[in-house]
C-alpha positions, 0 to 999 in steps of 0.5 A, a space after each residue: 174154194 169151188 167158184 159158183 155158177 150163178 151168174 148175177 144179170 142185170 135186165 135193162 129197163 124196156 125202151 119205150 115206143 110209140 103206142 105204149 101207155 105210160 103213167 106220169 109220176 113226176 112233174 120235170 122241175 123247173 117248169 113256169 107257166 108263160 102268159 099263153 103257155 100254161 105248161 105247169 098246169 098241164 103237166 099238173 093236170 098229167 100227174 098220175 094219168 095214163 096216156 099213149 105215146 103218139 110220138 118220140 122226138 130226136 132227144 128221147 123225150 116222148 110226146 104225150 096227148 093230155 087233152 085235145 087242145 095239149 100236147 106234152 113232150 117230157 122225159 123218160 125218166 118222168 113216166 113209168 110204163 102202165 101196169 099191163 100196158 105191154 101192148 104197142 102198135 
């Protein structure tokens, strides 16, 4: 039997950098809303929008900018890169 030469490749999936939009699809589970930290809330106000990432911390989580006042940092695996967003700076 003749071997084939097709070669069967896996595409890592691109790491992310700062300065690429990302939309959040998914809430981490287990988050609480804590007396002044309102962390639920603003991860549900996040859901579904496109943001910049302004900073990525030691452990991979990114920093995301959802109003003036907050900030998020979630993982990567919460986020997909935006549709035509291969743009960083």
């Amino acid at each position: 039997m003749k071997k084939s030469s097709f070669r069967r490749t896996v595409k890592k999936p691109r790491a992310f950098k700062r300065g690429d939009l990302v939309t959040v699809i998914r809430i981490p589970p287990g988050l609480k809303d804590v007396e002044d930290l309102q962390a639920k809330r603003v991860f549900r106000r996040a859901l579904g929008k496109t943001y910049r990432i302004e900073g990525i911390g030691e452990f991979g989580h990114l920093e995301l900018v959802v109003t003036k006042r907050d900030t998020i940092w979630i993982e990567p695996e919460f986020v997909v890169l935006a549709s035509g967003a291969a743009q960083s700076k």
